[in-house]
Wavefront OBJ file of the C-alpha trace (Angstrom):
o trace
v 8.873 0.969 2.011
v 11.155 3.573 3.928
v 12.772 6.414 1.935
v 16.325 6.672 2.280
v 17.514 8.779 4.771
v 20.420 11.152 5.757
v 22.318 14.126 7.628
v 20.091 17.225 7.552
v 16.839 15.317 6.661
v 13.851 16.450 8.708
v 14.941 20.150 8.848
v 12.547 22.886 7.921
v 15.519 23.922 5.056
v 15.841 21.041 3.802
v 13.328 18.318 3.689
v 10.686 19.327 6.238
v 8.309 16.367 4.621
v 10.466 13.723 5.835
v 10.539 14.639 9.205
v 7.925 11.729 10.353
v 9.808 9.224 8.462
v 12.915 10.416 10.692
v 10.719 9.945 13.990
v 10.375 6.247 12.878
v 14.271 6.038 12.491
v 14.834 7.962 15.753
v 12.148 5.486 17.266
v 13.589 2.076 15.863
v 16.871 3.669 17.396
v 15.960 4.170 20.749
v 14.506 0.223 20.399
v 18.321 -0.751 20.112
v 19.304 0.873 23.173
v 20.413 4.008 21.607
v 20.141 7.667 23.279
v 18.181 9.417 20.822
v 15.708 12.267 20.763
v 12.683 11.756 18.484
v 12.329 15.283 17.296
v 12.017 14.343 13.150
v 15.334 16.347 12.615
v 18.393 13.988 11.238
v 21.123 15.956 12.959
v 24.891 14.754 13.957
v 23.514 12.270 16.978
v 21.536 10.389 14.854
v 23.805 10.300 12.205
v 26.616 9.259 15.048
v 23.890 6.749 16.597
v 23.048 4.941 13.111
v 27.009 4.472 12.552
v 27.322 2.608 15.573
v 24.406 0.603 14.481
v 25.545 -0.359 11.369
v 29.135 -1.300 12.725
v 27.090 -3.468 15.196
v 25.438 -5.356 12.359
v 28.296 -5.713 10.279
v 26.434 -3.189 7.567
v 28.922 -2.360 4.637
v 29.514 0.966 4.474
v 29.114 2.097 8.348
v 28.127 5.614 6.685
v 24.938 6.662 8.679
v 22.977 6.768 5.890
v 19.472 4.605 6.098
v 19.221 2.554 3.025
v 16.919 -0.155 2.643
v 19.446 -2.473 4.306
v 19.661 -0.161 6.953
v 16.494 0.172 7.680
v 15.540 -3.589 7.342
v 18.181 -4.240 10.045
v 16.902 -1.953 12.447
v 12.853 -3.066 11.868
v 13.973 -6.500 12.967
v 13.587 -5.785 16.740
v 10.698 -3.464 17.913
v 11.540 -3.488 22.151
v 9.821 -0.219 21.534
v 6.352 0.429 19.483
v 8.523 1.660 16.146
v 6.227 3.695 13.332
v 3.879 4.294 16.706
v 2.491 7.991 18.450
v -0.642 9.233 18.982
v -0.937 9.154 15.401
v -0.357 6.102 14.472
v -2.611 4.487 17.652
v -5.881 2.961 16.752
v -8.627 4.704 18.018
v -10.482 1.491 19.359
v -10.130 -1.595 17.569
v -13.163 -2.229 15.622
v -14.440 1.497 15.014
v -15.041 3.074 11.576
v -13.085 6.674 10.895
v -12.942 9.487 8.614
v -9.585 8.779 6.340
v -8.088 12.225 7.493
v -7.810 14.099 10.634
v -9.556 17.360 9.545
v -12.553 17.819 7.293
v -11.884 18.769 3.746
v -12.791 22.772 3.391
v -14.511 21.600 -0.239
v -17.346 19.055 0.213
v -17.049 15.529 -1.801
v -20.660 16.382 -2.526
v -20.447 18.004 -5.083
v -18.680 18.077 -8.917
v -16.114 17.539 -9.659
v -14.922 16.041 -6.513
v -18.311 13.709 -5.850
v -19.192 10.244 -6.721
v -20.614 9.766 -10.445
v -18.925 12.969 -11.291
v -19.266 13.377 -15.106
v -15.791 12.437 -16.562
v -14.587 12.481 -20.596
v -17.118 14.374 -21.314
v -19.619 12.324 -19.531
v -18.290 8.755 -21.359
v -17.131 8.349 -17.893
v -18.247 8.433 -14.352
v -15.833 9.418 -11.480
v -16.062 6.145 -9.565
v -14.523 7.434 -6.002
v -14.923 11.129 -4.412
v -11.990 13.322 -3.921
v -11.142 14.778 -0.508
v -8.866 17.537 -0.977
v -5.766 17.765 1.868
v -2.523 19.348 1.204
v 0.605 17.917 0.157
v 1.777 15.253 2.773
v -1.154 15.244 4.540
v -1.165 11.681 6.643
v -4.055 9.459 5.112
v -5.349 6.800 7.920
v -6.954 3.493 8.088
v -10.925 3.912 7.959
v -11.244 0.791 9.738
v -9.132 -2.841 10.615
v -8.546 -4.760 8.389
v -5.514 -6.086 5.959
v -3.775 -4.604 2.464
v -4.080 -6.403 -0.234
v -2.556 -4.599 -2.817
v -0.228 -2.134 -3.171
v 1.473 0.586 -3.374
v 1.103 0.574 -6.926
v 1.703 2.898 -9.372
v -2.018 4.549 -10.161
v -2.967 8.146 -12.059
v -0.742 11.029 -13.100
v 2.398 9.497 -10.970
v 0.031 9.093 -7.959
v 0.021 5.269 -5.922
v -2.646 3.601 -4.110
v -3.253 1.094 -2.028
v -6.516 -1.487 -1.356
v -7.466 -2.562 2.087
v -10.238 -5.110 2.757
v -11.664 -4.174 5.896
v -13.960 -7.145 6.332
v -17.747 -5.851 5.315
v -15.459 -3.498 2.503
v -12.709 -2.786 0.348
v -11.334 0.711 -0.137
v -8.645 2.365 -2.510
v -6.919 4.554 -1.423
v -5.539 6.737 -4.308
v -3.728 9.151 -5.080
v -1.494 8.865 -2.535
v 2.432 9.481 -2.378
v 4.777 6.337 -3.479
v 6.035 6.252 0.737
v 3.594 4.183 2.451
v 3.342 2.601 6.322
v 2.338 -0.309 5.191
v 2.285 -3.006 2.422
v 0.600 -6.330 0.985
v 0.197 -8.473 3.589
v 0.323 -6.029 6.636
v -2.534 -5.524 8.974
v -3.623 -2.375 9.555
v -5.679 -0.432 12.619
v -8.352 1.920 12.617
v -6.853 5.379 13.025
v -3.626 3.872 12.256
v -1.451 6.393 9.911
v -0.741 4.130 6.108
v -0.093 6.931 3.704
v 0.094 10.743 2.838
v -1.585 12.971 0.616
v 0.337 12.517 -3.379
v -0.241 15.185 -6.249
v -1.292 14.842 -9.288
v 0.834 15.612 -12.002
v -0.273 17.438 -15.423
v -3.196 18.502 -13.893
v -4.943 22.075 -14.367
v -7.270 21.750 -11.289
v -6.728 21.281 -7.681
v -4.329 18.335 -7.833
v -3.320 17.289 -3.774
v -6.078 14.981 -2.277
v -7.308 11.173 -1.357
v -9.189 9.389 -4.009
v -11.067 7.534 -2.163
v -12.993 4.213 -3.805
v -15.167 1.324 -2.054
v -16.245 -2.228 -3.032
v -18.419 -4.561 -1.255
v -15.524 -6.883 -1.984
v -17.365 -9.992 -3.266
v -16.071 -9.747 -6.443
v -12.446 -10.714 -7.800
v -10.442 -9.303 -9.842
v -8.817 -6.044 -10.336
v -10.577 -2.840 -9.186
v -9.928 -0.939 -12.677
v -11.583 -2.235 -15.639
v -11.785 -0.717 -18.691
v -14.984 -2.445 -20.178
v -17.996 -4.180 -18.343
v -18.077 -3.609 -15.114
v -20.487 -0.984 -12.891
v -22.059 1.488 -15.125
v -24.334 4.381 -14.198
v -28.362 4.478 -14.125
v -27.783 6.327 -17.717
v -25.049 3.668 -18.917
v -21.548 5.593 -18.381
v -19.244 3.444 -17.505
v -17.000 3.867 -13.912
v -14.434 2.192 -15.822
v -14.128 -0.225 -12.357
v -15.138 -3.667 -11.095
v -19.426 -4.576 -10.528
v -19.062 -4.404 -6.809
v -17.955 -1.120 -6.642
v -20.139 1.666 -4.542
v -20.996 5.371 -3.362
v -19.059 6.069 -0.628
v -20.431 9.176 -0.150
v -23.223 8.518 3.040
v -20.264 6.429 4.545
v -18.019 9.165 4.503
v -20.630 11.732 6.176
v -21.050 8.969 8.987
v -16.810 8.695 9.319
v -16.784 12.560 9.546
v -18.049 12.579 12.827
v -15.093 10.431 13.920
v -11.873 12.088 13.514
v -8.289 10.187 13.457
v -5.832 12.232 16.049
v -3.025 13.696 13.774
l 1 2 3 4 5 6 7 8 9 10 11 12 13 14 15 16 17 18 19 20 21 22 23 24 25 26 27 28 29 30 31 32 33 34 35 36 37 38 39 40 41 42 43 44 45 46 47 48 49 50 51 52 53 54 55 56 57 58 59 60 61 62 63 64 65 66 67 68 69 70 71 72 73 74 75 76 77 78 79 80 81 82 83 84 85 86 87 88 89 90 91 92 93 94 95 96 97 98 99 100 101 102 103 104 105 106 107 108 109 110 111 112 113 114 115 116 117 118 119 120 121 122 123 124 125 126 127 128 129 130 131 132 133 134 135 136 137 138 139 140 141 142 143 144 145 146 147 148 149 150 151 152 153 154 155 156 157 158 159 160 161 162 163 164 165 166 167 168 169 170 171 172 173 174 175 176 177 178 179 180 181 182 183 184 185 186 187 188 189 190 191 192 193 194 195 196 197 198 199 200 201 202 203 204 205 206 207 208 209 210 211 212 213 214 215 216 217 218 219 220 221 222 223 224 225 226 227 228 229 230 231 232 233 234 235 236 237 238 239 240 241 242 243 244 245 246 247 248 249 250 251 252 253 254 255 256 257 258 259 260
């Protein structure tokens, strides 16, 4: 789930948008025992530092960069909270959040962006609203609870991912492929589990969270073509029965912020 990283990722000339994904390496480093600043820049001393960790585990080549084999080795001991900060800390365990740390500066109110959005020329409904965030922009846990699917492959080489968070299920789309967490994990409220993906092909604003919810006592998969919940005037959301406005939820999360 950890893109592969190297010398010189992290740095504002290079790769700024990996620089978290270097604090978790740093982090998972300093777990082993190693001397390592956590400053999200990939320079010569953690290249040096993840050589010597790879010689340690036998890892063929020893050539400092993080691979998935790499990075599997070093997620096998946490002695220090790895992937944790401020950001990633749960607010309290068993709150409700907003999914981002700052308020959209467009409403999800209001078309095209809002639930029931007219879509295909209104054949469709929009079955989630949008909240638009920049590029990167770290998308967190609304509430506990556990993934069950994803990252998967969703719209216009976007991913998402579903959490059930007990009374709930929400999809989180439109996210970028690099994701916290996966199928199986548990998650925290506040806790940082994606960023902000873009759309591609797209002629409007094309960097936010799609954000669905279910009441979750339905199976099946959350997309469906035919069937499923339809509008009062019979447009189809193209999803599964259970699914819901978020909107009112989302206006009681904004008032609770996750610290980015």
């Amino acid at each position: 789930m950890y893109p592969t990283l190297r010398l010189s990722a992290g740095y504002a000339d290079k790769s700024p948008h990996l620089r978290d994904e270097v604090k978790v390496l740093q982090r998972a480093l300093v777990g082993w025992g190693f001397d390592v600043k956590p400053d999200g820049q990939f320079g010569p001393g953690t290249e040096r530092a993840v050589r010597s960790f790879q010689r340690r585990q036998g890892l063929v080549p020893d050539d400092g960069i993080v691979g998935p084999k790499t990075w599997a080795a070093l997620m096998q001991k946490k002695s220090t909270p790895v992937g944790t900060s401020v950001r990633d800390t749960p607010i309290i365990t068993g709150s409700e959040c907003f999914p981002l740390s700052k308020l959209p500066t467009s409403n999800w109110t209001s078309p095209p962006r809002s639930f029931g959005s007219r879509r295909s020329g209104g054949a469709r409904a929009h079955a989630g609203c949008d909240l638009y965030a920049s590029l990167g922009t770290w998308v967190h846990a609304i509430a506990d609870g556990e993934v069950i699917l994803g990252p998967y492959p969703f719209y216009c080489e976007t991913y998402a991912l579903e959490v059930h968070h007990g009374s709930f299920v929400i999809r989180y789309g439109e996210i970028q492929k690099f994701t916290t967490v996966k199928q199986g994990d548990k998650v925290k409220a506040g806790q940082r589990i994606a960023k902000v993906g873009h759309l591609v092909g797209i002629k409007v604003p094309s960097d936010m969270l799609h954000l669905e919810m279910y009441k979750g006592d339905v199976s099946g998969p959350l997309t469906q073509r035919s069937g499923g919940a339809k509008t009062e005037s019979g447009a189809s959301y193209q999803r599964r029965a259970d699914l819901m406005d978020p909107t009112a939820h989302l206006h009681r999360w904004s008032s609770n912020l996750p610290h980015d």
